[in-house]
Backbone as ProteinMPNN parsed JSONL, in Angstrom:
{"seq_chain_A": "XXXXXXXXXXXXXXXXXXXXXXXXXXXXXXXXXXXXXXXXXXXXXXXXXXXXXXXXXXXXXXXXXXXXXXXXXXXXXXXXXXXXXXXXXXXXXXXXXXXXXXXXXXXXXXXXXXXXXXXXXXXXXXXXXX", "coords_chain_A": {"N_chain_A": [[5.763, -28.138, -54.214], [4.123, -30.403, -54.812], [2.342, -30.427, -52.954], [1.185, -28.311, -53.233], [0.021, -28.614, -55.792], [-2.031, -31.173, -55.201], [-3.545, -29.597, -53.427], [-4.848, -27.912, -55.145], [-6.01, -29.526, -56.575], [-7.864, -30.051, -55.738], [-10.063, -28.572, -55.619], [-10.977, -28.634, -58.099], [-11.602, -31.303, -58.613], [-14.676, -31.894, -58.388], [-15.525, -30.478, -60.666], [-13.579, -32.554, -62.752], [-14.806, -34.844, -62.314], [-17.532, -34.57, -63.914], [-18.937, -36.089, -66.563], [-20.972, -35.879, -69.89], [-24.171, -37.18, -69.371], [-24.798, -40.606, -70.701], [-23.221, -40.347, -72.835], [-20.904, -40.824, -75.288], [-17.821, -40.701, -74.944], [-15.307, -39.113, -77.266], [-12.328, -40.292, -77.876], [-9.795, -38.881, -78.662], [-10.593, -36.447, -78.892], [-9.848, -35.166, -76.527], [-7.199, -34.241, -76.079], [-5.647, -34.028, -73.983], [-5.749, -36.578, -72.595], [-4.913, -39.068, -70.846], [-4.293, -42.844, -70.993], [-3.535, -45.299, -68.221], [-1.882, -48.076, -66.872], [-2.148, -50.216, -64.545], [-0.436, -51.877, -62.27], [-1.062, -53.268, -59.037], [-0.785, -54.715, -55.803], [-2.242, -57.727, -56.032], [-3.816, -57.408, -58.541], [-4.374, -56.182, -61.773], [-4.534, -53.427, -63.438], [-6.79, -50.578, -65.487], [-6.962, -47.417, -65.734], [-7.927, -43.75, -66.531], [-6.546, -40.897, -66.785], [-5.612, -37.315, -66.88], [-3.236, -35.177, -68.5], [-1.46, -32.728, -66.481], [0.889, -31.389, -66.635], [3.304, -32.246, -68.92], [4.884, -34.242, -67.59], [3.253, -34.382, -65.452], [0.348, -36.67, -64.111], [-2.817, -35.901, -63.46], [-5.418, -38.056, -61.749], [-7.31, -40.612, -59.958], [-7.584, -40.816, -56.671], [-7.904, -44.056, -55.789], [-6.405, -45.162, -58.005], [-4.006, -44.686, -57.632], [-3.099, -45.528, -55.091], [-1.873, -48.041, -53.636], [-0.282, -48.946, -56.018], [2.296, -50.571, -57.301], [3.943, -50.787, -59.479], [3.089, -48.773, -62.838], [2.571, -47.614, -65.267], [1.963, -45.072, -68.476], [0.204, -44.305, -71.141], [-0.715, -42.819, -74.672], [-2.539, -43.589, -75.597], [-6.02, -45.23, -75.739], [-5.409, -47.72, -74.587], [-2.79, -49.59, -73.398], [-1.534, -50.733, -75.857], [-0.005, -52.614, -78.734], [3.067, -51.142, -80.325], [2.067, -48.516, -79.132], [3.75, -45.573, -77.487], [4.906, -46.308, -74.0], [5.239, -44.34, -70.864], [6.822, -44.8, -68.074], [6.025, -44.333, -64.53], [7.473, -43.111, -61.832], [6.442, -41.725, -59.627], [3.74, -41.89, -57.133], [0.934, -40.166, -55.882], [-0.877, -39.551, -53.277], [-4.047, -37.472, -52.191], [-4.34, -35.984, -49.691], [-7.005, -35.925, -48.257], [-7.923, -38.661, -49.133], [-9.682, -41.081, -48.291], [-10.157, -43.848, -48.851], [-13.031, -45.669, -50.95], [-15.229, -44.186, -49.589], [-18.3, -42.708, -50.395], [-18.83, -39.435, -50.48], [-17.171, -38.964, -48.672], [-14.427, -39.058, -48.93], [-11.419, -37.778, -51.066], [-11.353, -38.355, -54.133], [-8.4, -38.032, -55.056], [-5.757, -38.029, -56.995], [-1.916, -38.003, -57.924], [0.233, -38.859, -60.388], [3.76, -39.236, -61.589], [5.825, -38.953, -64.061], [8.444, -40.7, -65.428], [9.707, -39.224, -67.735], [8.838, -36.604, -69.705], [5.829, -36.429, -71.543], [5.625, -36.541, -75.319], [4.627, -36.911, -77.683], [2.534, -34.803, -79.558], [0.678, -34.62, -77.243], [-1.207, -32.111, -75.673], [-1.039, -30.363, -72.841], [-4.202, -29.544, -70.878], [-4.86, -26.172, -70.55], [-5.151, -24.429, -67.073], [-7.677, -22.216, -66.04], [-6.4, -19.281, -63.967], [-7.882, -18.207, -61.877], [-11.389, -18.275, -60.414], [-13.98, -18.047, -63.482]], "CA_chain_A": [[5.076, -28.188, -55.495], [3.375, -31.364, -54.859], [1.65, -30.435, -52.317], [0.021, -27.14, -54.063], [-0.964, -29.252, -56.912], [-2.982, -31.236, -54.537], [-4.547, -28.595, -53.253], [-5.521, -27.228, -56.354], [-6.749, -30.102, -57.751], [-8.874, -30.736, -54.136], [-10.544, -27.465, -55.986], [-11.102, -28.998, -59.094], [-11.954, -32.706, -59.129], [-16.05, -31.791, -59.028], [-15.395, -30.356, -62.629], [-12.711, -33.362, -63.828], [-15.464, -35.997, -62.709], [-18.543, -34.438, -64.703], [-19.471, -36.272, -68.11], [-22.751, -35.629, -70.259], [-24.763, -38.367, -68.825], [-25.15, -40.985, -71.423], [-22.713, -39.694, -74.482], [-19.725, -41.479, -75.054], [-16.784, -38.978, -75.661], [-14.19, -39.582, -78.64], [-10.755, -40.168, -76.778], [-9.216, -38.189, -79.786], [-11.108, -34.866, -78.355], [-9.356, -34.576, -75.804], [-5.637, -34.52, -76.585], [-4.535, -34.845, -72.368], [-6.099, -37.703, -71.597], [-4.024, -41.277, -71.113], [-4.164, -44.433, -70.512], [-2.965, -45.262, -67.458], [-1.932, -49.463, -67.335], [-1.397, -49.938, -63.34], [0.164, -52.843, -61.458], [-1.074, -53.649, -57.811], [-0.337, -56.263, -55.457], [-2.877, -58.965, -56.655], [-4.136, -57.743, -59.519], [-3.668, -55.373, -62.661], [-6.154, -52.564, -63.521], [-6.218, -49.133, -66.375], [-7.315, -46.2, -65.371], [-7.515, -42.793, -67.233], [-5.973, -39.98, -66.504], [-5.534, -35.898, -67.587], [-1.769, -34.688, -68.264], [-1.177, -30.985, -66.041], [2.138, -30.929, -67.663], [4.154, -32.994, -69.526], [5.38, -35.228, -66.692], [2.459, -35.302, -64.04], [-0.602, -36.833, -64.636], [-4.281, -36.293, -62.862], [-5.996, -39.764, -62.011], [-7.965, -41.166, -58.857], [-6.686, -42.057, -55.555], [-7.693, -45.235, -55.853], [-5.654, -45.567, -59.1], [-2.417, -44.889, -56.779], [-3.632, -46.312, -53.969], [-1.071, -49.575, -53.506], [0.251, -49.455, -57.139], [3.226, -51.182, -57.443], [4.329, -50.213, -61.089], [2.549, -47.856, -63.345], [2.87, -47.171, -67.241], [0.885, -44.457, -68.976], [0.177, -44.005, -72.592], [-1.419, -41.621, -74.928], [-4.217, -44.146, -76.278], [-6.981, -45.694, -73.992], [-4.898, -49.042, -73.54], [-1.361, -50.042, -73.528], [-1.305, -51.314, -76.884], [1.298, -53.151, -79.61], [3.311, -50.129, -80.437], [2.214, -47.904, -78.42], [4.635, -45.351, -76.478], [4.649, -46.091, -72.616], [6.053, -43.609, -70.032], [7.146, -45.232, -66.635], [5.641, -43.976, -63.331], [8.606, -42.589, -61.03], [5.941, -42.023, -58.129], [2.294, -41.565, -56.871], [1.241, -38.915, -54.614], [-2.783, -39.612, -53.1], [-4.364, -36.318, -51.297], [-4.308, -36.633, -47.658], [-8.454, -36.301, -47.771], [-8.379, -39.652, -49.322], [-9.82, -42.225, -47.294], [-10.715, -45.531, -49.44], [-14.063, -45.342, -51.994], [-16.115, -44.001, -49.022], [-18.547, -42.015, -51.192], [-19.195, -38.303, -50.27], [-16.144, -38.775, -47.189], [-12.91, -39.318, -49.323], [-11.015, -37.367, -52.273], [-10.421, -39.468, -54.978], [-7.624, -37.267, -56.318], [-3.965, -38.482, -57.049], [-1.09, -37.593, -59.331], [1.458, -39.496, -61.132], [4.822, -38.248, -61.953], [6.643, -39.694, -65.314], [9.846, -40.443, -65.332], [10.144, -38.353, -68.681], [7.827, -35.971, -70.208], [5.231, -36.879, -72.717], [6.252, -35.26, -76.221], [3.992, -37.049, -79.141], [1.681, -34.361, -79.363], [-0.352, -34.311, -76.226], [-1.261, -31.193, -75.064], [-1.62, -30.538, -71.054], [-5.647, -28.37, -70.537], [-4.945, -24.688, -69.324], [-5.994, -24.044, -66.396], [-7.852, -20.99, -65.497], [-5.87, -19.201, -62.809], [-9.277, -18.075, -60.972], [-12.898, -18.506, -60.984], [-14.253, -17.191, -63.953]], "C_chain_A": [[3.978, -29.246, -55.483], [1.842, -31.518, -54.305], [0.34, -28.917, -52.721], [-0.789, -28.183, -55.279], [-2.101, -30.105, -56.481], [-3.936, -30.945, -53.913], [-5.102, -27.862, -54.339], [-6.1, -28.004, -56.679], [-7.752, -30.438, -56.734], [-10.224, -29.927, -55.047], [-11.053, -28.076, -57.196], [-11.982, -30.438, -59.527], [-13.767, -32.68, -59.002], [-15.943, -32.016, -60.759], [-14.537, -31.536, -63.688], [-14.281, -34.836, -63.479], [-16.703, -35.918, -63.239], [-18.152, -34.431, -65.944], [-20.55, -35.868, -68.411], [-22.879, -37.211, -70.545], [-25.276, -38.932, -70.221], [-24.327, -40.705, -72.927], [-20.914, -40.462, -73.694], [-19.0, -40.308, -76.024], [-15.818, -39.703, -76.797], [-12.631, -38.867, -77.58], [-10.011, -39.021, -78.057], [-9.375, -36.869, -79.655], [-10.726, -34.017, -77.659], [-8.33, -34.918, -75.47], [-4.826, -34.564, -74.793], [-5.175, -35.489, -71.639], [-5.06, -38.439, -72.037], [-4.72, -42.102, -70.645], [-3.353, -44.512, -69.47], [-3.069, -47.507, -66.988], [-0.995, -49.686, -65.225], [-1.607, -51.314, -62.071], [0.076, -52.739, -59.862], [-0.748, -55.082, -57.202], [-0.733, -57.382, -55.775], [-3.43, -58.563, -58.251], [-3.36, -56.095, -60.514], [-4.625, -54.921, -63.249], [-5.846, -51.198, -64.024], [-7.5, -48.789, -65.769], [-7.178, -44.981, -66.276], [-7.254, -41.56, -66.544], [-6.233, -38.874, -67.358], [-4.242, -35.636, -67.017], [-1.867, -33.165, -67.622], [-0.091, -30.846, -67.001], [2.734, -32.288, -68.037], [4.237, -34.5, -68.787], [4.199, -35.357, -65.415], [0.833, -35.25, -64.875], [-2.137, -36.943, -63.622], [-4.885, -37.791, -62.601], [-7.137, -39.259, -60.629], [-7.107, -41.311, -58.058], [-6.285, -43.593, -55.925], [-6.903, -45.994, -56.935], [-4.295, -45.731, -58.424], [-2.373, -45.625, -55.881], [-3.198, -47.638, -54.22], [-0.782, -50.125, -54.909], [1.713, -49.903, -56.562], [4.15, -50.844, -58.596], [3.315, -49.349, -61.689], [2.895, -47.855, -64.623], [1.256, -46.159, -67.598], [0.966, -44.03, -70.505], [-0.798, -43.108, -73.233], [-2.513, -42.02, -75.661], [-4.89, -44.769, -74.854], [-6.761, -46.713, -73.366], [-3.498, -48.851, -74.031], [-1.468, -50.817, -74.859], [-0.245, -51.487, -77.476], [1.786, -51.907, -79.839], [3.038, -48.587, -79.681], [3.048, -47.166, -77.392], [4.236, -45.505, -75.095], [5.728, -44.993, -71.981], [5.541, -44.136, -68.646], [6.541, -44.32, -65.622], [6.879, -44.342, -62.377], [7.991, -42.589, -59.691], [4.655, -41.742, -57.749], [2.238, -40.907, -56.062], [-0.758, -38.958, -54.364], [-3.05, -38.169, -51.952], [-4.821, -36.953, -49.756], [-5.777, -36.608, -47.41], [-8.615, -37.638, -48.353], [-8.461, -40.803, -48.241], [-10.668, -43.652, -47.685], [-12.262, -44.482, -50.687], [-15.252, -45.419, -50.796], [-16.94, -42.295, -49.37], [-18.811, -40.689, -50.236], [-17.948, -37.743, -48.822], [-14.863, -38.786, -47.467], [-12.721, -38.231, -50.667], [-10.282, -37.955, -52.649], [-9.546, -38.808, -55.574], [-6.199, -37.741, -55.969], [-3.289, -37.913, -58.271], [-0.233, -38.967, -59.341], [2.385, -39.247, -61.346], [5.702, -39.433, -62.49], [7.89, -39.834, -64.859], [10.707, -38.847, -66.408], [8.819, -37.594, -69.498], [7.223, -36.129, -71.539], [5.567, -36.272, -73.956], [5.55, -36.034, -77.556], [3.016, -36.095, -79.16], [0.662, -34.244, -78.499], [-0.108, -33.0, -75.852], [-1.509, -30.594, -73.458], [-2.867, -29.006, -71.573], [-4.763, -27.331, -70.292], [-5.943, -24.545, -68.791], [-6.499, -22.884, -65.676], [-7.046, -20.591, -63.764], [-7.077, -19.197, -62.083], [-10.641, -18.338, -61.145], [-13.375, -17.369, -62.349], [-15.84, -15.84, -63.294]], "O_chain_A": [[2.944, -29.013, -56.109], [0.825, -32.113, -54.662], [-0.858, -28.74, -52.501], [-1.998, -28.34, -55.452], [-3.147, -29.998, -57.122], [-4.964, -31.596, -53.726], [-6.025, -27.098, -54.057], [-7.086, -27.593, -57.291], [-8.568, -31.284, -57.099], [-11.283, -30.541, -55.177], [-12.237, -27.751, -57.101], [-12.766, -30.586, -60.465], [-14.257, -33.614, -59.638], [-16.108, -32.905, -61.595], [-14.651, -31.571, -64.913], [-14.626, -35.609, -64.373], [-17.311, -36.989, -63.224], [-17.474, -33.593, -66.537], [-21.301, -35.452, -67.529], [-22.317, -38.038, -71.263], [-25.983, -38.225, -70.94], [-24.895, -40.88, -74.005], [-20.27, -40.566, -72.65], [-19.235, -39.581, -76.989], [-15.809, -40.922, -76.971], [-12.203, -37.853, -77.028], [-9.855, -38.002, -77.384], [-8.565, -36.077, -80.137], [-10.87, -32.795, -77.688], [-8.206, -35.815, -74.637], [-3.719, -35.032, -74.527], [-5.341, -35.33, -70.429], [-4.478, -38.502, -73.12], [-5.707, -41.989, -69.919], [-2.326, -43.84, -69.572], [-4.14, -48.101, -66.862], [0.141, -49.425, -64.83], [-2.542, -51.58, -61.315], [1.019, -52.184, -59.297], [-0.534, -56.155, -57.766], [0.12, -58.261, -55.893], [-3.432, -59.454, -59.101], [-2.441, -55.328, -60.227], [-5.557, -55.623, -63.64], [-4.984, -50.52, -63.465], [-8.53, -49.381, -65.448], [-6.162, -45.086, -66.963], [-7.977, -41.324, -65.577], [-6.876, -39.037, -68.395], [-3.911, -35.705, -65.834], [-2.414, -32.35, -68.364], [-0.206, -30.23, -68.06], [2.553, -33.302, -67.363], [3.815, -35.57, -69.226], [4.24, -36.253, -64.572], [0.316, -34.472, -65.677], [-2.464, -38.022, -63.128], [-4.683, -38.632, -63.477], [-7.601, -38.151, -60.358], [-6.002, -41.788, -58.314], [-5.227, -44.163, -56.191], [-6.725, -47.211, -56.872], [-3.57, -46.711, -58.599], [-1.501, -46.494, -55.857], [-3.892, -48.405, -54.888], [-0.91, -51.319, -55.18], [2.125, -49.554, -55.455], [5.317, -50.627, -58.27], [2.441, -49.114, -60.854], [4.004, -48.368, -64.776], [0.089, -46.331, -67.247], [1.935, -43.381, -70.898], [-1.682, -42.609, -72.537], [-3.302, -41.275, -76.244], [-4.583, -44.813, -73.663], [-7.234, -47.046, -72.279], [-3.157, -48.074, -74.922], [-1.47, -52.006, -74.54], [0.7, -50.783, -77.117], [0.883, -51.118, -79.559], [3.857, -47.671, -79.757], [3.241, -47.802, -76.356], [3.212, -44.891, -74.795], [6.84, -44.801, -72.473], [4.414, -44.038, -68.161], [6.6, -43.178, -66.078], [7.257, -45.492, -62.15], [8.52, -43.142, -58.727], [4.399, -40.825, -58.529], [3.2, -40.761, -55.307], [-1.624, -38.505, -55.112], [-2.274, -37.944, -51.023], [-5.345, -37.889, -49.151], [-6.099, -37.212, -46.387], [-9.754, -38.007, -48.066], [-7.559, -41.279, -47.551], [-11.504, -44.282, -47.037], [-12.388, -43.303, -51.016], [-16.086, -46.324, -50.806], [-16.58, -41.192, -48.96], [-19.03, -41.001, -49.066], [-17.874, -36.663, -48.235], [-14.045, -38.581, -46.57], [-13.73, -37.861, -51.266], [-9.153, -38.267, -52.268], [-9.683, -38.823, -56.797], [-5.679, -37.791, -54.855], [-3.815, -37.484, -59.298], [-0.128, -39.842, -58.482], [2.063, -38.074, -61.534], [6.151, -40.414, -61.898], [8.372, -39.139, -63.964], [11.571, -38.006, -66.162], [7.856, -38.289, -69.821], [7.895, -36.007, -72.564], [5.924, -35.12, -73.711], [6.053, -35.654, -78.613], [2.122, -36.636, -78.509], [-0.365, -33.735, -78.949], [1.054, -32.632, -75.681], [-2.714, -30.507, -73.221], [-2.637, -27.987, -72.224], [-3.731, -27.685, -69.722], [-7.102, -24.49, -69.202], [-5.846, -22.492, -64.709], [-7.083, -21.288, -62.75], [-7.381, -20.286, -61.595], [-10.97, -18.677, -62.282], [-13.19, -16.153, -62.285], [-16.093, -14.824, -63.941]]}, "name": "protein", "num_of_chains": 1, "seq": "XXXXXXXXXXXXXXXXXXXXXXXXXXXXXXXXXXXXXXXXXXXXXXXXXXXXXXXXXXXXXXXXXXXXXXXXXXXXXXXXXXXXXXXXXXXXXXXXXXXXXXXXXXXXXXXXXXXXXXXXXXXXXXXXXX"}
């Protein structure tokens, strides 16, 4: 399973890393993004993410890349009240090879311990090209 979702998303991550240049989006728009609040060896650094389902979450390599701990939430930081859901394990695509631009795939997952359930919705994703 893990390993299809990596390959699918090898397929994909053009389309997850195009914004419209210059326009800041409203986190509220798009109900499966998180917060992603993520513990490496020296330091401590958020990242955002897109939920596939419930329990695994889209990111960057380099977001997995020598975490240590993990927490992901359903606003854009770990905030007072805010629900967190634990990170169980990271999984980086075997084309990743550091932030060597046009030679690595930055694509990683996440996998919750328990599945998100305040209203986030995970995207559908088209089975094929349209």
């Amino acid at each position: 399973m893990k390993k299809f979702l990596l390959g699918s998303l090898f397929l994909l991550q053009v389309g997850c890393t195009n914004t419209p240049q210059g326009k800041h989006l409203d986190w509220k728009e798009y109900g499966s993004t998180v917060g992603i609040s993520v513990q490496k060896e020296k330091v401590k650094t958020t990242c955002t993410g897109v939920l596939l389902t419930p329990q695994v979450v889209l990111t960057a390599a380099h977001c997995v890349s020598g975490y240590k701990s993990a927490q992901v939430t359903t606003s854009p930081k770990l905030q007072k009240g805010s629900i967190g859901y634990e990170v169980v394990e990271g999984v980086i695509h075997p084309g990743y090879h550091g932030n060597i631009v046009g030679k690595s795939v930055d694509v990683g997952l996440f996998f919750l311990e328990r599945p998100v359930s305040n209203h986030v919705t995970p995207p559908i994703l088209a089975a094929v090209n349209p």
